[in-house]
Structure formats: structure tokens, C-alpha cells
N, C-alpha and C positions, 0 to 999 in steps of 0.2 A: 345427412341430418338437415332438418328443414322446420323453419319457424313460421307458426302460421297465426292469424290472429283471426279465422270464422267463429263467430256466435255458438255456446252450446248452452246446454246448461250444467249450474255449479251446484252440488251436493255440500251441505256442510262440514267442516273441518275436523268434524269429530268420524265422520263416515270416514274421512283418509287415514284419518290414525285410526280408525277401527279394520279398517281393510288391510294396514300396515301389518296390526297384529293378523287379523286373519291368516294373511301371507305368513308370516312366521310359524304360526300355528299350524299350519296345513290345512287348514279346514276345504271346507266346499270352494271359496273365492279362491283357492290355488290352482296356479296353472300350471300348465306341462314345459319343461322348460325347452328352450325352443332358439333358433340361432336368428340372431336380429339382422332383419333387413334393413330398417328406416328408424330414424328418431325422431320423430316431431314434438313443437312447443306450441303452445295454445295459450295465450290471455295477455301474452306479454304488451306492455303498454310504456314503459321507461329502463326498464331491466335489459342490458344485454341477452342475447341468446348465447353466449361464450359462456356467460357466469353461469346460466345452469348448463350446459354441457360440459366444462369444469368440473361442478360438481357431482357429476353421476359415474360410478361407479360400475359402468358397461360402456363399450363401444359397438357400433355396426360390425358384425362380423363375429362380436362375441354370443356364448351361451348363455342366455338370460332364465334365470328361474326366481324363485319368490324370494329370497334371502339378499337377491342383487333390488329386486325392487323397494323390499323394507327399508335397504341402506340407503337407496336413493331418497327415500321419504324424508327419512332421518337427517341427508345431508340437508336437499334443498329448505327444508324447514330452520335448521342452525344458520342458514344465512339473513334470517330478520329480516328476509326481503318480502318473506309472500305469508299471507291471513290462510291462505287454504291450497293444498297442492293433491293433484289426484293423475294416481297413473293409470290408463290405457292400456289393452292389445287387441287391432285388430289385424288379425293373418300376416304375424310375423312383425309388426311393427308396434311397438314405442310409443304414445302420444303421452305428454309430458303436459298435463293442464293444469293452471296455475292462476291467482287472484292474486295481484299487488298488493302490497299493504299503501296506503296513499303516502306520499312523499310531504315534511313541511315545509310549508310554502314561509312562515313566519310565524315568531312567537313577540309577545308581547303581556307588557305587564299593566295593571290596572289597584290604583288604590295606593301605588309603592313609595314607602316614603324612608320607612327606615337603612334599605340598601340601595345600594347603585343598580342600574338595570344592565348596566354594560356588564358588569362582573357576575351578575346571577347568571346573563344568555353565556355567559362563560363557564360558567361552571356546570352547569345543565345539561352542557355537551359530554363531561364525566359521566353522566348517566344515559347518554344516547337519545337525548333531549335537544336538537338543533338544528338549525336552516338545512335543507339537502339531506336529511336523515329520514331514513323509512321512519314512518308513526305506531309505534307501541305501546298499547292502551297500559300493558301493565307497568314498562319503563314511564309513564306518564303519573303513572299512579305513587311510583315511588321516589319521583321530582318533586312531585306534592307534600310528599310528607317527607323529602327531605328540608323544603323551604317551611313546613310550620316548625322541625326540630332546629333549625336556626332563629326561627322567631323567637324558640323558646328560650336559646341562648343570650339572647337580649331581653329577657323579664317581660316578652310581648305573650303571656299564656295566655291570652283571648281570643290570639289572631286564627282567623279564617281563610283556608284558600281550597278557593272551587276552581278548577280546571274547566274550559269549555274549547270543543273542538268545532270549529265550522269548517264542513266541506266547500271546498270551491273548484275549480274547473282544472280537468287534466289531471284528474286522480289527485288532488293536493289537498291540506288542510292548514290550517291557521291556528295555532294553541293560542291561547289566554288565558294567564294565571291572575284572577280576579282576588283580590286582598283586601281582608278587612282588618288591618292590623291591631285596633282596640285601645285603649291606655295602657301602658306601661305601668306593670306591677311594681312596687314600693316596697323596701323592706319597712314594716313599720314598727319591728321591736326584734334585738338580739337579745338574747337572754342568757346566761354562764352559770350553770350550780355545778354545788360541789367546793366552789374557792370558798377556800377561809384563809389563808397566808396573805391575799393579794385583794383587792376591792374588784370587785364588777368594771368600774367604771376605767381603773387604771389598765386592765387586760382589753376592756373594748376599744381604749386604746391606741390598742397595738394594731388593731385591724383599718385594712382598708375598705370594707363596706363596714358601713354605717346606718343607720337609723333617717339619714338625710340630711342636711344645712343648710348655708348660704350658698354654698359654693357646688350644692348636688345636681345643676343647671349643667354645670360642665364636667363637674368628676365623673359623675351617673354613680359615685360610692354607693346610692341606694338602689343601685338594680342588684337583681341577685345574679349570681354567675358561680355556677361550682366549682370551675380554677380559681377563681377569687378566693371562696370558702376553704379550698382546700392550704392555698397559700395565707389567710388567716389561723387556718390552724396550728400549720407552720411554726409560723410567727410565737403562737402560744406557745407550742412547745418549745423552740428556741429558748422562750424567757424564762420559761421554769427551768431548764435544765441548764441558764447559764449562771444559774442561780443556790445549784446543786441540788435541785428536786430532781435524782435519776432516774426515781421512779414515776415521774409524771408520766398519766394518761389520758387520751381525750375516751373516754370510755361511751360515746355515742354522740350519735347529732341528728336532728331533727331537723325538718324545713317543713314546714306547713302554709299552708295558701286556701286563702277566705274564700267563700262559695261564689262570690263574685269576680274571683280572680285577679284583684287590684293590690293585697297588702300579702305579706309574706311576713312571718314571724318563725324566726333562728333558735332552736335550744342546744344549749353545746352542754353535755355533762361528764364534767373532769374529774378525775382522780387525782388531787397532788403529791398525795408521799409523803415522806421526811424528807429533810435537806441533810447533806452526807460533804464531811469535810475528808480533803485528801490528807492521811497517812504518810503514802512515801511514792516517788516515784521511778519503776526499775525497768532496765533498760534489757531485752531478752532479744535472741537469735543473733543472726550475722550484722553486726556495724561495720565489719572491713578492719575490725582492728582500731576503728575513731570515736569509741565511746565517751571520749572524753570532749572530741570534737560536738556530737553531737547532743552531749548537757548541754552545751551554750545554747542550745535552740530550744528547749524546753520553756515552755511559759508559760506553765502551770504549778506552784510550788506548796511542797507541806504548809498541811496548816490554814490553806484558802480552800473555802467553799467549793465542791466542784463544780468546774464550768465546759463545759459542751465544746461551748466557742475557741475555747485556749488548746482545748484538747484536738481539735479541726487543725487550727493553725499550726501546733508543735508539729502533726502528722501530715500538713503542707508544706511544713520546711524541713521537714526529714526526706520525703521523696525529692522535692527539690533538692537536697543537698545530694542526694544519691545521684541524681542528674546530674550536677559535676563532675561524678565519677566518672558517667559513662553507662548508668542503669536505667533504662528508662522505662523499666517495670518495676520499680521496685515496690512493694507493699507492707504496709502499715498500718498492724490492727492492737488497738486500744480494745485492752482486758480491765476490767473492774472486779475487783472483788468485797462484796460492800458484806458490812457486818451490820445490820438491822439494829442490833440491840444497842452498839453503844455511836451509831449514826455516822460512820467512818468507810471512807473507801480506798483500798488501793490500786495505784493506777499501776498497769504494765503495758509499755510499747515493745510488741514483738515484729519484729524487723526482717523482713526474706529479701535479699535487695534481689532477687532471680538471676538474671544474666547479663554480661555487662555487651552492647551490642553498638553496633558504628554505621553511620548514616550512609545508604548507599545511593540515594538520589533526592533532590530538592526540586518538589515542583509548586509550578505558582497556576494557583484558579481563580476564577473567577474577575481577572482584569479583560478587559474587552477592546482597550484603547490604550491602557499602557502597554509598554512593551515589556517582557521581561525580564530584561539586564537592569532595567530603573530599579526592581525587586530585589534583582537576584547582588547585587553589588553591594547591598546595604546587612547581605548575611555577614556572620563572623562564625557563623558554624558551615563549614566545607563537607562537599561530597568526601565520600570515601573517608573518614575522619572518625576520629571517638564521639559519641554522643556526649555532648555538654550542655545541661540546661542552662547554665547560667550563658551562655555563648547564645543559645538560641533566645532567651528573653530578652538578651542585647539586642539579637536584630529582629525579634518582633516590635521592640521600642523603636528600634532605630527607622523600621518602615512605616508606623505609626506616624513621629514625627515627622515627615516626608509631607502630612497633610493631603495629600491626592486620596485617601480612602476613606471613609466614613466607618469601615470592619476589616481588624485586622487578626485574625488566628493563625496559627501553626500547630497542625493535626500530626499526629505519629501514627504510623499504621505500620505493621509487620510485616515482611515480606513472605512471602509464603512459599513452603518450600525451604526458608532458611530458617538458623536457627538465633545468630547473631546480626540480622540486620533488620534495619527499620528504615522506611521511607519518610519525609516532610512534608507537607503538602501547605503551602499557605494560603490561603481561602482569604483574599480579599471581596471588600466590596465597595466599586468605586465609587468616586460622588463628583459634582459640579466642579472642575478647577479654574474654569473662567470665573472670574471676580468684578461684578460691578461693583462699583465702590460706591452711594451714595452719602454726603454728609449736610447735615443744615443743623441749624439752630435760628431759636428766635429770640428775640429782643425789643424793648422800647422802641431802642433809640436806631438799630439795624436792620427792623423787622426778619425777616426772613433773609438767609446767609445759604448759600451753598456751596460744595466743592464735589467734584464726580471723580473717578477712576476707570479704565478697565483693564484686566492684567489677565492672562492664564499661564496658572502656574506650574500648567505639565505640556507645554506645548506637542500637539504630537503627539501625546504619551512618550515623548522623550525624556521628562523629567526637566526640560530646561523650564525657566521662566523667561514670559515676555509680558512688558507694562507699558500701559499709555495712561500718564496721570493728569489729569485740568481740575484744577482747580480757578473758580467762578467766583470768589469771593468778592464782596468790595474792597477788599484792604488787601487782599494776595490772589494773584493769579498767576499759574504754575502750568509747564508744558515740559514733562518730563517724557523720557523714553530708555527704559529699563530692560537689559536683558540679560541673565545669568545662565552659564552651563555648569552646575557643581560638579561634575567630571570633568575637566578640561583636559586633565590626563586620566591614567589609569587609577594611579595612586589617590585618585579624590581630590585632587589640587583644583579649586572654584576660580572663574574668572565671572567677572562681570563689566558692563558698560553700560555708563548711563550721560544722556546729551538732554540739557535740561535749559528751558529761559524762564526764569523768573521774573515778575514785575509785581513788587512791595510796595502799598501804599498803607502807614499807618494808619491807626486813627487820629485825626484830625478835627479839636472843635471849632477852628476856624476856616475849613476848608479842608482840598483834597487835591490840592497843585503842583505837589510834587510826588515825584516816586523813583524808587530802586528799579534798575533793570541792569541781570545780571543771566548771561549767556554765559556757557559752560560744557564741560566733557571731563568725562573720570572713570580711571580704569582701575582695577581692585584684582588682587589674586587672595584667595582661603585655602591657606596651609594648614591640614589638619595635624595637631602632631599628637593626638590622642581618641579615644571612641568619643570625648566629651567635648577635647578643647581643638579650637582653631583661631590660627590670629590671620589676619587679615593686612594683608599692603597695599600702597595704592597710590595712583599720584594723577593730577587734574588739571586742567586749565582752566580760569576763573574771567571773565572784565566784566567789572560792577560800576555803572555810571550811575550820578545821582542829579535824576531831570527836577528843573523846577525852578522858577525865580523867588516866587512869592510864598508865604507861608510855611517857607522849609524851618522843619526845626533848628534850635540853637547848635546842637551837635553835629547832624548835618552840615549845615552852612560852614560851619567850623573846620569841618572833617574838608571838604569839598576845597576852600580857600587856600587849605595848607598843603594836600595832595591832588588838586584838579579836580575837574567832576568827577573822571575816569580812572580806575587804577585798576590795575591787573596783575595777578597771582598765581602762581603754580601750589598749590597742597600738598604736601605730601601726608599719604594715611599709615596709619599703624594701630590695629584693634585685635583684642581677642574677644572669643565667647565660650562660654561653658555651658553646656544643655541639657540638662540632668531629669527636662522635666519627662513624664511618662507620655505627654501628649501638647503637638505644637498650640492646638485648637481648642482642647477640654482637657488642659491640665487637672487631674484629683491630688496630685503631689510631685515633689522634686523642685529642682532650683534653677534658674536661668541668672545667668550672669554675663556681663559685655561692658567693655573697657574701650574707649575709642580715643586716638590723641591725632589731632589732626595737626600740622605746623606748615605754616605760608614762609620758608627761607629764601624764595625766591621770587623777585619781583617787586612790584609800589609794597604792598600789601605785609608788615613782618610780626606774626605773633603765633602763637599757643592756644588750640582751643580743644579741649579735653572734656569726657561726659561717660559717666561712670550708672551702670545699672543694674539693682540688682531684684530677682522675682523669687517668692519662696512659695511651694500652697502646699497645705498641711489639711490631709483628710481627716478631719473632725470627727466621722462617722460614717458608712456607706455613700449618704445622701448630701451630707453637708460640706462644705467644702472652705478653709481660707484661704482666701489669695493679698498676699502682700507686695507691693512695689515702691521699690525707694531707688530715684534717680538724682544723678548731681552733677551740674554743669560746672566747669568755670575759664575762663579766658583771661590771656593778660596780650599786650603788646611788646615785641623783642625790638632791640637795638635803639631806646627810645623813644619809638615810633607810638603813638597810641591806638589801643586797642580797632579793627576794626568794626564801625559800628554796625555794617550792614552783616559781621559773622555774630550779633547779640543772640540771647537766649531771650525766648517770650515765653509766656506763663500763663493761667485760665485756659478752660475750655475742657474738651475731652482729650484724657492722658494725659492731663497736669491736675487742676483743680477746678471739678467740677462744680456748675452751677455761677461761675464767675461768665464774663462775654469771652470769649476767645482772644490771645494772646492782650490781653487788656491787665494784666496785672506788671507790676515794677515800676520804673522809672518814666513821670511825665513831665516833657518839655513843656518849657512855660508858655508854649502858645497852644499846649492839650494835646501833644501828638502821644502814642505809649512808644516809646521809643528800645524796648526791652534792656537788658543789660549781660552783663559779662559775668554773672553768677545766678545760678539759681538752683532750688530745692525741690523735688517732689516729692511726698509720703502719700502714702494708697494704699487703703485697707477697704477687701472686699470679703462680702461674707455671701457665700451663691448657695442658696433654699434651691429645693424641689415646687416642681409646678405642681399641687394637689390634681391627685388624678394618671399622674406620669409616669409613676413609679420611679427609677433610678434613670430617668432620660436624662443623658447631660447635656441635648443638643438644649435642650429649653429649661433655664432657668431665672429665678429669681435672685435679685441681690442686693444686699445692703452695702453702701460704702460709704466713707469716710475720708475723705482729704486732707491731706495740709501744703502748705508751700508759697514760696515767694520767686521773684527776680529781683535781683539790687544791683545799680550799677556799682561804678570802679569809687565811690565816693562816698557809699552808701556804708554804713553799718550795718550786719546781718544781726539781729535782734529777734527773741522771741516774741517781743510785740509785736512786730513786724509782718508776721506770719501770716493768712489768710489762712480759713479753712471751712468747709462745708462737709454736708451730711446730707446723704437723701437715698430711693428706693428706686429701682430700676429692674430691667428684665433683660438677658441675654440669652440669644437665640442663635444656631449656627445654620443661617437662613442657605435655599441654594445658590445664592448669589453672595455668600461669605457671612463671615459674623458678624449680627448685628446688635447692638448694645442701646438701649434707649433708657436715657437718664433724667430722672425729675429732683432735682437737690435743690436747698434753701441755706444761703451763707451762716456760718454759725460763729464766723471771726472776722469782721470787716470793718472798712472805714470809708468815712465820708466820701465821694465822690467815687469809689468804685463801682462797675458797673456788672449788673446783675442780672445771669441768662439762666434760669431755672430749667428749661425743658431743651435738653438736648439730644442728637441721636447721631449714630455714624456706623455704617455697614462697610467691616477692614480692621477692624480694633480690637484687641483683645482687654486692654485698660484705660 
């Protein structure tokens, strides 16, 4: 076999495949078949000679006749690699002559504004469109008009793309897809007949594309997109039918676009129905015997209009409940029997729970960096086990909270082959667990305040956490070092250490001459003794000196005269937590609750300081959300001794009450220090919108919130006059460097000389 590269001349490519069929045929161009001496290759320019020897269908030595030559044609042309191939016989030998198709050399885009160009040369390669790839006019052809049917999916139905091929050197070419992308078409009218139950205006709505507004800069609601439209439709129908319109239909739709191709006008024309109140509703096939069990989950009742929605959910918590059996096929189909004339329907749930079947393996996908056992420890449904959905929701929550994933599912697939078993499959998808922490705020009188963090909270993909915190502030500067392993045993038993130096400088309107500094270590174990609860022990070493001659406050000076500059303490901790909520990062519901009582019995230092917290958020709605928080300090001094001042509570700022300066609220020494005190209140009402445009994204939201709260010292009266509170509008985002919260609030309960930070922000926060 022998590859040669002499000059001949080339017949066109219709002549090969005409000769191919000849060969087939038998016609005149058939030859005598004949035993091969030699194979030779002819044009080759970038092509191995292996790949077409590879692909023919004869060797040296074999009997060659026309049926072997056809296939050969057949082959080497399926390889994309050659424009023209033509076989050869002279006296017993082979010539195998061949025309490259040119190789490209680069593609490039011209005019491109609306996509990325990295992701198109990306996807281009799906169609055999990219660097190092033979060139095919017709595979070019239909990259073309796969990029204007994406144009079209962005409302761009103007756009232009001309493909141009320039040859260059070494058999290569250069594509450019040249784009004229146009304006962007505009819905400029929806239109809805057919309703008479319901206005026009209340069902448009319900829709996400619209007509256009202030906000169509960034929603784009006015471009058209058919999954939109069809998710509009949705929508409609959802609302008739939760409304008991059973019989609602969208009985056609229209989309029309002006000769110019700039405005798009929507006719959607419905059918509504009568509206049909439920009769009775009967429970039919297999319940297991728990038909009484499973009324209770029923929430749809005689006598209310029927709703769609109620009837989804009842038939959501009937398979669920079958899942704690151990069913996890079981099915669930809502029968109606509607009687027209007097506008009445009966519902029936007919029940097949199928087979009761046990989990024969749990696997975890799509983690890259964590390790497995981080996953797999937080299940409460075990291999080889009954199937339990309620077991398995627990630890799709319970891996959720973990916070290391941004998507958390658990797939059920059937094993094949059996007849009682099913597989797990948990489909994560990780996200950023390093956390920088930035925080600032601004003000009159502090201008610009900062304090940083950085911590990751899955070291490894171990699941432990490690933290390095500085705080930069002018009145606190902080050097913590944080590291927790929540497994310290098998059983879930947490250890943590943390080795911290603090130096506290209040605010001061006479100066800035003295300050707290307080070096420190504390060791902590979390005893879980439930799925929810865990209490916490711990115990510290403390010494808090208090620097300064001049302008120390009166408590201070006081504190310092009677116990030294210096005093030092051992702590001991004791705290529980309860965690009920669905999500540590974007809670939609559940309770977070935490009790902490810290006691100094040993050493200068003798007192009580205790701090109570509790979080509730209540899904309003798919999209809307409450979240509430109420915390409460308070401190006393044991054996006499008076409180210590440097263990005070401070108040304002972000996570007490917003729009005040940071810890600037309570008790001020008469030479203007905020000195905090030994009780304080926090109330927190936030209300988290949807960003127009997002759909149900909870990483980005908006929010209303509300404050209240005080600090009082040991002397003070706790009064409802006393109270501070503000109000104001803000945005929270779960950025990849943690959650970030930025707040714009204005005091709505204050007093004279309090001091007043309107725009705040802090990335680490949840309230």
C-alpha cells in the first residue's frame, strides 16, 4: 500500500457517485474482478493515509470486483473528510484519488451583540462547525440558520446572518458569520376575548409578558418568547380553574408581527364555562385500610367552588403519605363528575398505592469537591431499608441546610430487573463556600466604617468550617480564628475552636483615648439530641484590660478603680438550637430558634449573660415571603460583683435596627461614650418581593423591613417610649462570595441626639 501525492487531473464529484452506481449496475464502467496487487492514495494533503486504508473494504491480496469498490466510495465519502473521491485500476492495482475538503483554520463573529461569542464557537461545534474541523458547505448552512432561529427566540425577527468563507493557505478557510441583528420586536398589544366572568385587564395580569413599562429595560416582559406564552397560558388557566371554571379553554392563539417586523400583537380566545361547586368528596381503591387517616389531608370541602389547586395538593399529600408507607409509586387520579345543569361536581380520589418497595442503594452526583460521607451522613433513609418519604424529605432538608449547595434533589429510579426495589440518586449542585465577608456603612459623623471576613465553610469538601474574621472599624477591631468539625464523632457530636483578640473603642465625643482589649480561646461541643435540636457546651478563657488615662467613661473608670485594669475569666457556655427552617440561606418557611446562657463562675469576672432568639418565615405565596426575628438579651452580675461592662449588649446597625449608626443605640456616658448595656430588644419584620423579571429566583430578592428595639442599662427603665424603630426598602442577593443584604431605611421612632446611618450593606447576613 503506497501514498502518493503526483498531480492528475480531478473529474467532479457527481462523476464518483455516478461511476459508483455504474459499478453497482454493471453497466459498461464494470470491471472484471481481479486479485489486488497494490493500493495507492493520490491528493492526500492533511489526512492520514491509515484513515482511508481503514476505511476500504479490500486488502492487497483480496478479490476486488465493483460491489467492493461501490462500498469503498460509500465509506470514504461518510468520513466528512473529502469534496470528491475517485477510484482507479491500472493492471491489477488500486489508485485511491481523493480532494480534501479544506480544514478551518477560524471562525469569527461580526456585528454580535446580543450573545456571547465564546458560547456560540461553542456550540457550533454541535453542528460540526469549529477550529480543526473539515468545512461543510451544507453543515455551514444549517449553523446559519440555526443562529437566525436563536435570534428569533430573543424577539430579534430582522436579524441577518450571511456566512462568508475565505480561503487561505495550506488547504484552510476562515468562516465569518456577519450579523445584522436589527431592533428588537415589542409586544405592542395582548389582546383576551371571549371573558366575561373576569376583566381583560385583571387576567393580563396574571401574565409575564406584557405590553411594556418602566421596568421593560430589564425584565425584557415585552419581547415575545413562546415558553413565556405558553407559561402565560398556564397561568390563565390555573386561575379559572381555581376558581371552579372546570370547563375552561384557551380555544386558540394568535401572534401576529407588522411588515416591519418591530411590534407583535397576542390574541388569546377563551372559553370560560360555568363555575361548578363540589357536591361530596369519595375516597375509592386501595387506602391500606387508613381512609380515615387520609380525610385529614383532604383540602377541598363540600360546598366550595372547585379549585384545581386544592385538588393538586390533596393528591400531593396522599402520594406523600403513601411514601411513608413504603410506596413510592403510588398514584392518584381525581375523577369529576360535573352535572351541567344544576353546576355541581363530584370529586373522587381513586388510590392504586402499586407496590410497596425498599431502597437498595443511595447515590450522590454531581459534587465535584465534596466528599461523599458530608452527603451521605445527613441521610435518615438507609440503604437496604423500607422506602420512607417522610425520612427522605428530612434529609433532602437536612442537606439543603448544610448550605455548601446552591440545588438540592433526590431522584427515585427503579431498579431494573427487580420488582421491589428503587435506587436514590441525589443530584447536587455545588456553589462557592469560601465567604468573603465585606461590611461598611456610611455616616455624617464616621464617614465610611468597614469590617472584612474570610471563612470556608466546607474545607476540603470535608464539611468542616474554617474562619479568619478583621474587623477594621474605628470603634471595634476584631482578630478571630474559627474552626468547627460537626462530626467530631460518628454520632454528630460538633466541636468547635475559636482564639480571638478584640480591641473596643467606643464612640467618644470627646475623643478616642481609651479602649478594651480582650485576648481569648473557647472550646464548644453540639450535642444533637434530636433531627431539630442541639444544645451546645463550652467553656473559655477571657483577660479584658481597660487602656486609657484620659477620657474613659464614668463606668469604665469605675469598673477599672474597683477590679484593676485587668480581670480575667473562665465562661462557661450552655445553648440549644432548633432548625426547623427548609433552608439555612433562603428560607421560604419554618422556625429557627437558639437559647444561649453564658456564666463567668470563675475568676475577677462573676455574672450571668443569657440571649434568646427566635426566626419564623411564613410563605405568603409562591413568590412572597415573611420573615420575622425577635431577639433578647439580658445580663446581671453574681455575688455582688457588678455586671461586667465590657460583656454589654449594643444595639443599631445591621441585625438589630436598621438605619440607626452601628451599636450607637442605649446608654450614653456623660462624657458621649455609647457605652451599651445589660438588656436589650430586637423586633424584625421583613417582607422579601420577587425581582420583576426573575421569576421565582430566591437567590435575588427584594425587601421591605421594619424594626424596633432598644439597649437599657441596669438603671434604666425598659419603656415603650424608649423604643427606637425604622422602616425602609432594601435588596438581598445570595452573591458568590455569600449573602449579601443592602439596606436604605429612614428612623420612624427617635430621639434627639441619636445618630443616623441610612444606607447600609453587609455580605454574611441573613437579618
Amino acid at each position: 500500500m503506497r501514498s502518493s501525492s503526483r498531480p492528475r487531473s480531478f473529474r467532479p464529484a457527481v462523476l464518483s457517485f455516478a461511476l459508483a452506481a455504474a459499478l453497482q449496475a454493471g453497466s459498461a464502467w464494470a470491471v472484471e474482478p481481479f486479485e489486488l496487487k497494490d493500493i495507492r492514495v493520490e491528493g492526500l494533503q492533511r489526512t492520514d493515509a491509515g484513515t482511508v486504508f481503514a476505511s476500504l473494504p479490500f486488502r492487497i491480496g483480496d478479490t476486488y470486483n465493483d460491489e467492493k469498490g461501490a462500498a469503498a466510495l460509500r465509506a470514504l465519502f461518510a468520513t466528512g473528510l473529502f469534496k470528491d473521491v475517485r477510484i482507479e485500476v491500472e493492471e491489477g492495482v488500486v489508485i485511491i484519488v481523493v480532494d480534501e475538503r479544506p480544514v478551518i483554520a477560524g471562525i469569527d463573529f461580526r456585528g454580535l451583540k446580543e450573545f456571547d461569542k465564546d458560547t456560540l464557537v461553542k456550540s457550533l461545534k454541535d453542528y460540526g462547525i469549529g477550529e480543526g474541523l473539515p468545512f461543510d458547505k451544507a453543515l455551514a448552512d444549517r449553523a446559519e440558520q440555526e443562529l437566525k432561529r436563536q435570534y428569533l427566540s430573543r424577539s430579534l425577527y430582522g436579524a441577518e446572518v450571511v456566512t462568508t468563507v475565505t480561503p487561505i493557505e495550506r488547504n484552510r478557510v476562515n468562516v465569518t458569520f456577519t450579523v445584522d441583528e436589527g431592533e428588537s420586536a415589542r409586544i405592542s398589544e395582548i389582546r383576551i376575548v371571549g371573558n366575561k366572568v373576569f376583566s381583560e385587564g385583571t387576567l393580563k395580569g396574571l401574565f409575564e409578558l406584557n405590553a411594556g413599562g418602566w421596568m421593560s429595560w430589564y425584565t425584557k416582559a415585552d419581547r415575545y418568547s413562546r415558553a413565556k406564552l405558553n407559561a402565560d397560558l398556564e397561568a390563565l388557566r390555573a386561575y379559572y380553574l381555581n376558581r371552579g371554571y372546570l370547563e375552561f379553554n384557551v380555544e386558540s392563539t394568535q401572534v401576529a408581527i407588522s411588515p416591519d417586523k418591530q411590534d407583535i400583537t397576542i390574541t388569546i380566545n377563551v372559553s370560560e364555562g360555568q363555575p361548578y361547586t363540589v357536591t361530596a368528596v369519595k375516597l375509592e381503591g386501595d387506602y391500606l385500610g387508613k381512609e380515615e387517616d387520609f380525610k385529614t389531608l383532604v383540602s377541598i370541602k363540600p360546598g366550595e367552588p372547585y379549585r384545581a389547586e386544592a385538588v393538586a395538593d390533596t393528591t400531593k399529600a396522599f402520594v406523600e403519605r403513601f411514601g411513608t408507607f413504603g410506596y413510592a409509586f403510588a398514584r392518584i387520579e381525581p375523577r369529576t363528575d360535573i352535572d351541567r345543569a344544576t353546576g355541581q361536581v363530584a370529586l373522587t380520589l381513586f388510590a392504586e398505592p402499586q407496590r410497596r418497595v425498599y431502597v437498595r442503594r443511595i447515590n450522590v452526583a454531581g459534587n465535584t469537591r465534596t466528599r461523599d460521607e458530608v452527603v451521605r451522613r445527613e441521610f435518615r433513609q438507609f440503604e437496604s431499608s423500607w422506602y420512607d418519604g417522610r425520612k427522605i424529605k428530612l434529609s433532602r432538608d437536612r442537606v439543603d441546610r448544610l448550605g455548601y449547595f446552591s440545588e438540592v434533589d433526590v431522584e427515585t429510579q427503579e431498579v431494573p430487573g427487580t420488582f421491589d426495589q428503587v435506587d436514590l440518586t441525589v443530584a447536587i449542585k455545588e456553589k462557592p463556600t469560601g465567604n468573603l465577608m465585606v461590611g461598611a456603612g456610611f455616616s455624617s459623623a464616621d464617614k465610611l466604617s468597614l469590617s472584612a471576613s474570610i471563612r470556608q465553610e466546607n474545607v476540603f469538601g470535608s464539611g468542616n468550617y474554617l474562619g479568619l474574621e478583621i474587623n477594621t472599624s474605628r470603634s471595634q477591631r476584631t482578630l478571630v480564628l474559627s474552626t468547627v468539625d460537626p462530626y467530631f464523632t460518628i454520632d454528630g457530636i460538633s466541636r468547635s475552636f475559636d482564639i480571638y483578640y478584640r480591641t473596643i473603642k467606643p464612640f467618644n465625643s470627646q475623643g478616642e483615648q481609651y479602649e478594651l482589649v480582650t485576648p481569648g480561646a473557647s472550646v464548644r461541643f453540639g450535642v444533637p439530641f434530636s433531627e431539630y435540636d442541639t444544645v451546645f457546651f463550652g467553656v473559655g478563657y477571657e483577660r479584658t484590660e481597660i487602656k486609657g488615662d484620659t477620657a474613659v467613661p464614668q463606668n469604665y473608670f469605675n469598673y477599672r478603680e474597683t477590679f484593676g485594669p485587668i480581670s480575667s475569666t473562665i465562661p462557661l457556655t450552655i445553648g440549644w438550637t432548633r432548625d426547623g427552617r427548609d433552608s439555612a440561606l433562603v428560607p421560604t418557611q419554618g422556625r429557627y430558634q437558639r437559647l444561649n446562657l453564658e456564666a463567668g463562675l470563675i475568676g475577677d469576672a462573676r455574672y450571668l449573660r443569657a440571649n434568646a432568639q427566635l426566626q419564623q418565615y411564613v410563605p405568603l405565596t409562591p413568590s412572597f415571603t415573611l420573615g420575622l426575628n425577635a431577639e433578647l438579651g439580658w445580663g446581671k452580675g453574681l455575688n455582688g460583683k457588678p455586671y461586667p461592662i465590657f460583656k454589654n449588649f449594643y444595639g443599631g446597625g445591621l441585625g438589630t435596627v436598621r438605619a440607626f449608626d452601628q451599636g450607637s443605640l442605649g446608654p450614653v456616658d456623660v462624657i458621649g461614650a455609647y457605652i451599651g448595656g445589660n438588656r436589650r430588644l430586637n423586633l424584625q419584620t421583613q417582607l422579601y418581593l420577587p425581582v420583576p423579571g426573575t421569576g421565582n429566583d430566591r437567590t435575588l430578592r427584594w425587601f421591605a423591613f421594619m424594626d424596633a428595639g432598644n439597649v437599657w442599662g441596669e438603671d434604666e427603665k425598659i419603656t415603650a417610649g424608649s423604643i427606637r424603630a425604622s422602616a425602609g426598602l432594601g435588596v438581598s442577593w445570595i452573591s458568590p462570595v455569600g449573602p449579601l443584604q443592602l439596606s436604605y431605611g429612614t428612623p420612624i421612632r427617635k430621639q434627639p441626639g441619636d445618630r443616623i446611618q441610612r444606607l447600609q450593606f453587609q455580605i454574611g447576613t441573613a437579618f
